[in-house]
Every structure is written in C-alpha cells, then in structure tokens.
C-alpha positions as CSV (number, residue, x, y, z in Angstrom):
1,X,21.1,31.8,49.5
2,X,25.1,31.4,50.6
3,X,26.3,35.4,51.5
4,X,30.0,35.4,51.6
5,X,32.0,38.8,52.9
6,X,35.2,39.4,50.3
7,X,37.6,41.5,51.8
8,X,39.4,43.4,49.3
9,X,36.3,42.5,47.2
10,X,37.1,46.4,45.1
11,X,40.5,44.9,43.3
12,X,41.4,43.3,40.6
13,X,40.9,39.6,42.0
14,X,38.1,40.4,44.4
15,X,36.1,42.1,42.9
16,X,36.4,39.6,40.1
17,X,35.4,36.7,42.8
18,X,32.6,38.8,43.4
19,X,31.4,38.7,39.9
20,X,31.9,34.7,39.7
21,X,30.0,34.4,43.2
22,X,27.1,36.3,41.4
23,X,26.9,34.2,38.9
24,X,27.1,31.1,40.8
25,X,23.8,32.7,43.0
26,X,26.0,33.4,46.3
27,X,25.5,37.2,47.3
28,X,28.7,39.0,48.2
29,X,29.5,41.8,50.7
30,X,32.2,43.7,49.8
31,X,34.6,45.3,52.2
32,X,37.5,47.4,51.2
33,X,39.1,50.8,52.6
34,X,39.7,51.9,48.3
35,X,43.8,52.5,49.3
36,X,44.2,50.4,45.9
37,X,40.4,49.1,45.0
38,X,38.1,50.9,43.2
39,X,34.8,51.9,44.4
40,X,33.8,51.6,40.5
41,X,34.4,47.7,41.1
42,X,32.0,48.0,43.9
43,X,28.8,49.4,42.2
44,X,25.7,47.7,42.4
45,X,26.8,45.4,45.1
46,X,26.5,45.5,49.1
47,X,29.3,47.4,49.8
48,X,31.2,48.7,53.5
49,X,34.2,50.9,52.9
50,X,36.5,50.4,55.4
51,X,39.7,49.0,56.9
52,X,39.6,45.1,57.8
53,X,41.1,46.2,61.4
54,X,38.5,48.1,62.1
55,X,36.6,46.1,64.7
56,X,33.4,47.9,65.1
57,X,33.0,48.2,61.3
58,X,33.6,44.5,61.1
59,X,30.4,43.7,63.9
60,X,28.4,46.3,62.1
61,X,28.5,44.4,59.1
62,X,28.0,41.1,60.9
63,X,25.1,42.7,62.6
64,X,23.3,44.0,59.3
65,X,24.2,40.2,57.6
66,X,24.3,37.5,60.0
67,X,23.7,34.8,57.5
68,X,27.5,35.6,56.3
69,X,28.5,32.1,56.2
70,X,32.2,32.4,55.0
71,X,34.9,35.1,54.4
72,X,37.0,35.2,51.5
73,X,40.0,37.5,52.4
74,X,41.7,39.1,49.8
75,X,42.3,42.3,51.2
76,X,46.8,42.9,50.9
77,X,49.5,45.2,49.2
78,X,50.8,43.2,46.5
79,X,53.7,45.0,44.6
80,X,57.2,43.4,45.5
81,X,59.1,46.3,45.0
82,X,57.2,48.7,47.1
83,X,57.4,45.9,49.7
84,X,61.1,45.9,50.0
85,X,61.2,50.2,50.1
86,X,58.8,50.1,52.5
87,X,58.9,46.6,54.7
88,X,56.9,48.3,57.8
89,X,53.7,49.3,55.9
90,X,53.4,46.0,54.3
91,X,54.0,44.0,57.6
92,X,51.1,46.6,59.0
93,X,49.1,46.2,56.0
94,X,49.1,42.6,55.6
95,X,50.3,40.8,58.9
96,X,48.9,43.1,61.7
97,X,45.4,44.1,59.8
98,X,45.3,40.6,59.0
99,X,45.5,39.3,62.7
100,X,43.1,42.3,64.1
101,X,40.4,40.8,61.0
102,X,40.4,37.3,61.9
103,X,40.4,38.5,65.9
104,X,36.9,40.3,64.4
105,X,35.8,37.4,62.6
106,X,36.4,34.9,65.4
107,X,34.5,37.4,67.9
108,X,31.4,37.2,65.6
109,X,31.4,33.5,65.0
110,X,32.7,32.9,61.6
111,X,35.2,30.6,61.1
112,X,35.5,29.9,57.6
113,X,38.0,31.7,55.6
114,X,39.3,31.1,52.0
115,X,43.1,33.0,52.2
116,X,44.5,34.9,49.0
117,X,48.1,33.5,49.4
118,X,50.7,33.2,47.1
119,X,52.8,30.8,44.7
120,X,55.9,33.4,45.6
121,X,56.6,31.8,49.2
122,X,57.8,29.2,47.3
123,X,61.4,28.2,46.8
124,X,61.3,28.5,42.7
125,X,64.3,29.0,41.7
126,X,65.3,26.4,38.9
127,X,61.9,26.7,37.0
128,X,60.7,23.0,38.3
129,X,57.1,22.4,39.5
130,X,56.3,22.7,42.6
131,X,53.8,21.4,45.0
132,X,51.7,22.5,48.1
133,X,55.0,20.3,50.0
134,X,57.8,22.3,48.3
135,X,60.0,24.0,50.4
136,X,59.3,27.5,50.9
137,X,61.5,30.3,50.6
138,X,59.9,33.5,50.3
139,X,62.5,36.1,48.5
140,X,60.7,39.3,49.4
141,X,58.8,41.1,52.2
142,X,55.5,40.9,50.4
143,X,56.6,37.2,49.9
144,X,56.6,36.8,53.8
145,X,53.9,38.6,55.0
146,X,52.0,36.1,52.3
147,X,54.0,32.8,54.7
148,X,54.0,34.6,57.9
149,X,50.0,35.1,57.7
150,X,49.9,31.4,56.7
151,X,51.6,30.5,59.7
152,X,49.5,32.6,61.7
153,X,46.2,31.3,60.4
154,X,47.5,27.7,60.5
155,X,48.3,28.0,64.2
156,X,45.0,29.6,65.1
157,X,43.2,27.2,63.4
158,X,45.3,24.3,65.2
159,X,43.9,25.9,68.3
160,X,40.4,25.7,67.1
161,X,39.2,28.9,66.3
162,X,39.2,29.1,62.3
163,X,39.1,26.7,59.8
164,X,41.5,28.2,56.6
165,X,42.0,27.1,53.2
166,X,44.8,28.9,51.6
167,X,45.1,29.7,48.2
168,X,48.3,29.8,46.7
169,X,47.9,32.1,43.2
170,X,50.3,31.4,40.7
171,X,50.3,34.6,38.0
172,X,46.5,35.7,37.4
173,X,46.3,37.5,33.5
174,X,43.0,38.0,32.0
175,X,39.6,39.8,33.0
176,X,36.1,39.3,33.8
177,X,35.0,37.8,30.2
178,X,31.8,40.3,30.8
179,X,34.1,42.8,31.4
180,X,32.7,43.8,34.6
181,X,36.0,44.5,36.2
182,X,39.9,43.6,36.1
183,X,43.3,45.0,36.6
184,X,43.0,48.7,37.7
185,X,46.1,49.6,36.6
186,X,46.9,51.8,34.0
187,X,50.9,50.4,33.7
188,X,51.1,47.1,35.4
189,X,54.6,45.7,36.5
190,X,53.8,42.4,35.6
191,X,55.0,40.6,32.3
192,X,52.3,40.9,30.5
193,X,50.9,44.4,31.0
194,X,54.6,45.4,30.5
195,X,54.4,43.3,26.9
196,X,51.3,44.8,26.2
197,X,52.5,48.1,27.1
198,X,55.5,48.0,24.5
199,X,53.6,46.5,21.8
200,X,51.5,49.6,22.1
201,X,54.0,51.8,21.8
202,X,55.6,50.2,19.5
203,X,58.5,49.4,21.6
204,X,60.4,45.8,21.7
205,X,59.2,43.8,24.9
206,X,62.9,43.0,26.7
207,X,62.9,39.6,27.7
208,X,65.0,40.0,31.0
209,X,67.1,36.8,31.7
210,X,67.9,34.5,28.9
211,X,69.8,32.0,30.4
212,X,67.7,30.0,33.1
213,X,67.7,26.5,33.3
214,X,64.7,26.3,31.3
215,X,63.5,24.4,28.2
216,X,64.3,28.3,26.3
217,X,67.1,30.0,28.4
218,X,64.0,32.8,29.7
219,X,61.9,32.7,32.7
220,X,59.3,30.3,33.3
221,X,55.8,31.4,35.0
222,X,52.7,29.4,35.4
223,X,49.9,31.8,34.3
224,X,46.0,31.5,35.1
225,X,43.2,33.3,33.8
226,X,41.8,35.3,36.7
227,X,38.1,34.3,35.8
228,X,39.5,30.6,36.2
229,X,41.3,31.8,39.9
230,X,37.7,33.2,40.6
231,X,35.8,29.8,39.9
232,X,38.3,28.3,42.5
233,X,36.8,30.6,44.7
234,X,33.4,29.7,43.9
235,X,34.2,25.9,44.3
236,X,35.7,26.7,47.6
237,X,33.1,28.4,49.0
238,X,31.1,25.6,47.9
239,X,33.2,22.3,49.2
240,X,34.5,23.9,52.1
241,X,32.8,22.2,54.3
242,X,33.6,18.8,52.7
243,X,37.6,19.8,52.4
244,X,37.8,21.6,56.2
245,X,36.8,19.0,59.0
246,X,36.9,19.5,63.0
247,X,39.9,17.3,62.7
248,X,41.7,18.8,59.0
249,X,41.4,22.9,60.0
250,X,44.5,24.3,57.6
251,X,45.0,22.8,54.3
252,X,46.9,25.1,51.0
253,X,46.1,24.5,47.3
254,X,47.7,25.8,44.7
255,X,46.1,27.6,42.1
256,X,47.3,27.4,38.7
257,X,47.2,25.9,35.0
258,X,49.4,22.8,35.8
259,X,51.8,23.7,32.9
260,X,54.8,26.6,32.3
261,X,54.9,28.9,30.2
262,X,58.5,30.7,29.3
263,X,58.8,34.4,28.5
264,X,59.2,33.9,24.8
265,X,56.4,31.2,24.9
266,X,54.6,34.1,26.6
267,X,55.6,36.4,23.5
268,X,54.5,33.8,21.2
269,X,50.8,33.4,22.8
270,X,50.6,37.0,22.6
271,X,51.4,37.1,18.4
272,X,48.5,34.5,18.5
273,X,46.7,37.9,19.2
274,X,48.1,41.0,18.4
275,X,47.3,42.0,14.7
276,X,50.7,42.7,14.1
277,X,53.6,41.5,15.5
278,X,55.6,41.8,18.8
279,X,59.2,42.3,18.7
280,X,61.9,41.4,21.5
281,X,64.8,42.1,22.6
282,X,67.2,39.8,25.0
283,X,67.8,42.2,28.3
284,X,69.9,41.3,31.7
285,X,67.8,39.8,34.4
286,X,66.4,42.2,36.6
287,X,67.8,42.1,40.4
288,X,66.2,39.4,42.4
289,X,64.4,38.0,39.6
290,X,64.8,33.8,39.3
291,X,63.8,31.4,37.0
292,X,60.3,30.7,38.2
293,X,58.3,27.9,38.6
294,X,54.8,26.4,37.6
295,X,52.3,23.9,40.1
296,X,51.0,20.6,40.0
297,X,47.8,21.0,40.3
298,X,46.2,17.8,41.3
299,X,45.4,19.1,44.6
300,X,43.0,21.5,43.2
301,X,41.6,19.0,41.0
302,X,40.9,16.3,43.9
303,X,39.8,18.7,46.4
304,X,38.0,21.9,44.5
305,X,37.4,19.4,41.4
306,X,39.0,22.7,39.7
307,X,40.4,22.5,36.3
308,X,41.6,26.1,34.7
309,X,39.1,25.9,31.2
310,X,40.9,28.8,29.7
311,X,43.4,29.4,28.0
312,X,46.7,31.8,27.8
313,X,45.3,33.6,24.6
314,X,42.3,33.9,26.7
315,X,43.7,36.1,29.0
316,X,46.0,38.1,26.8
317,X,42.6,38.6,24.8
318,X,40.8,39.6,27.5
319,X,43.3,41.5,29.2
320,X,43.7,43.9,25.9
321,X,39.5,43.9,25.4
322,X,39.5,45.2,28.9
323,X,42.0,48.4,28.6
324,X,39.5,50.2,26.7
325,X,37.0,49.4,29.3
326,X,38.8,50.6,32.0
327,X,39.9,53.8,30.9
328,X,36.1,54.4,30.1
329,X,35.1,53.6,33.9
330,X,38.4,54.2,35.3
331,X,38.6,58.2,35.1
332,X,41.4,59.3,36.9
C-alpha cells in the first residue's frame, strides 16, 4: 500500500487530499503544528503535530514510517492581506520552514514532493488565460513566497536532490462531498464565502469592480471544486513517477476548470442554489484587486489525465451543506 506524508494535512485542502487518498487506498500521515488546521480534520488518521522545521520530528516520523514514498506539502499561511501586514512571518512561515522541510526530507531519502503553489504568481491582470509559461508577477508577499519556494525547489531539484511537481491552484470552493472536512472558517475572505455570508444575512453581495476588461465589466476567477483539486493530488501521487524522470526533475501544472467565471456569473451559479434570491450591489474595486484570470488546462489533462468532473453549483452546494457541519464539529 502507497503511504504519502501531507504536510498541512489538518486544513482545508489537506486534509481534504487526505480524504481523496483514503479513498483511492493510499494511507496518509498527517503533519501539521494546528496554527490554522484543525486537529478535528485529523481524527482517525496517523497524525504528528508539529512544525515542518522541526528536524527531529521530521526523522521520527520517517523512522516510525519508512515506506513514506512521497510528500505532499501543503503546509503555508495563505491570507493576502495578513501577508502584506506582516511580510516577515510569512517569509518565515512559508520560505524558511519550507527550506528547513525539504533539508529534512532530503536527509531521510525522499525525494518526491507534490508542492501546493499558486495560480496568484501569475501576471493576471486583463482576465486572459493563462498557462504554466505565462509571465509571472506575483502582486503580494503571500504571492512570492508561493514563486520564491518554486524557485527554490526548482533549483534544488536541478542539483539532484528532489524531484517537485508544483501545483498551481486556481480558486478551490466546495467541500468533501462526504462531508468529512472543508473550509474552517467561520467568515471566509474569499468571494464566495463573502456571498454566502450576505445572502445569509440578508445583505446585497457588492460586486467590487465593474469595469474590467471582461466579457461583463466584473472580475473574472477560474474556480475548482476542492474535491476535484484533491483528485489531482491523488493522480499525482499516482503518475509521478511517469511525469518526474532523472532527466525532467521540476515541472508546474495548473490546476483549474479550463473556463472563467465572472463575479456576476458567480452570482448567477449561486441563484441556481439558493432558495431565494441573491441581491447585488455594484461597489469600487478593492485596493490591489485586478481583473483575474482562468488556466488552460491541457497540461493537467496530458500529464495527470485530470479533468475537474464537478461543477460550480457543486461547490456552492457543497460549500453551504458543509456550514452546518462545521459549526457542529467546529466548537470554538
């Protein structure tokens, strides 16, 4: 039986890999040190809590599972504006721990890693599509520490001493369609949980930016079910070998539906949904935001043999069948 460590395996996307890697009969061993997991997402699996820089927790673990055949390293702070008050933690967080973990992993022999990158290193600022060759022009720190640990892992692996695919996640929505985990926030910054949000409270969801170069004047996002993002997981684990050669030791792939979706197209999906209906309101565009973008995704297709299978409604479904859920497991 494959056993694959998941770093970060007690958030939102980890621990939802973890799920999909159960399914698909590969064990995981989840390490996380909780600073935004959840040791709820973590029940009933093999489970270390710790900090990935933390060298002697890392050979333990290699020590009481030596048939760990790949790591899948998901382990990051994510939220853009916390990133720009406080650039030194996430630098720490993402780009020093991240460094110290793969020192770790080289020490004990692994050198297969699947990375959790990011679609926001990329220049998207005219709501195009963009490809694993666009330029790249990340707009905030979280944004670089995503393209600096690319770089980083890219040049080790040049050197011989890792093999990485990186995987570049576009906007994950959705949960676990058992409902075994998702997002572990109770008011998301993201566009949907913010829409969500406001239909709740009855509010009108304010559609920031309404004049982007885009088919509708609103922003344009490419938005994949995270059960979908976890199967890409899953097939990565599984083709790895086949994708990563002695000679091909880096390689990125995009992760994503193929296909944009606009704010008010986002609106729309949601009404699909909701049992009554959403309002709007037009709003300013918030500093820093742009336009967006979407992928092409026949990278993922060729390589993974990945196709998303579900659909925006999917996730908006799921997302709202999951609240209940999580303020059930989710105490505090």
């Amino acid at each position: 039986m494959v056993k694959v460590l998941i770093a970060g395996g007690a958030g939102y996307i980890g621990s939802t890999v973890a799920s999909a890697c159960l399914d698909a009969g590969i064990t995981p061993v989840i390490l996380d040190n909780l600073s935004r997991g959840r040791r709820e997402f973590a029940r009933g699996r093999t489970f270390y809590e710790g900090d990935i820089a933390d060298g002697a927790l890392v050979d333990r673990i290699f020590a009481e599972h030596p048939d760990i055949t790949a790591v899948v390293h998901c382990a990051a702070l994510i939220v853009v504006p916390e990133s720009v008050a406080d650039p030194i933690g996430y630098y720490t967080a993402n780009v020093t721990k991240s460094l110290e973990f793969v020192s770790h992993l080289h020490r004990n022999s692994c050198d297969r890693i699947i990375f959790s990158s990011s679609a926001s290193i990329y220049q998207a600022e005219d709501g195009s599509p963009v490809s694993e060759e666009s330029p790249l022009a990340p707009q905030s720190p979280y944004a670089r520490t995503k393209a600096v640990c690319e770089g980083m892992f890219a040049d080790i692996a040049a050197a011989g001493q890792l093999r990485v695919l990186s995987l570049r996640y576009f906007n994950p929505v959705g949960a676990d369609p058992q409902l075994r985990t998702g997002l572990q926030l109770r008011r998301p910054s993201h566009a949907l949980g913010v829409l969500i949000q406001a239909h709740q409270e009855g509010r009108p969801f304010p559609v920031t930016g309404t004049n982007y170069p885009t088919r509708d004047g609103s922003g344009i996002r490419d938005y994949v079910h995270v059960w979908d993002l976890a199967a890409a997981h899953v097939a990565a684990i599984q083709r790895f070998d086949s994708i990563l050669t002695e000679s091909k030791r880096w390689i990125a792939i995009n992760l994503g539906t193929g296909s944009g979706t606009t704010v008010r197209e986002l609106c729309e999906a949601a009404n699909n949904v909701f049992a009554t209906p959403l309002t709007t309101i037009d709003a300013e565009p918030r500093p820093g935001d742009v336009a967006g973008g979407y992928t092409k995704s026949d990278r993922a297709a060729q390589l993974l043999g990945w196709t998303p299978k579900l659909s925006l409604e999917d996730g908006i479904r799921s997302a709202l069948e999951w609240i209940p859920v999580r303020d059930e497991l989710l105490k505090d």
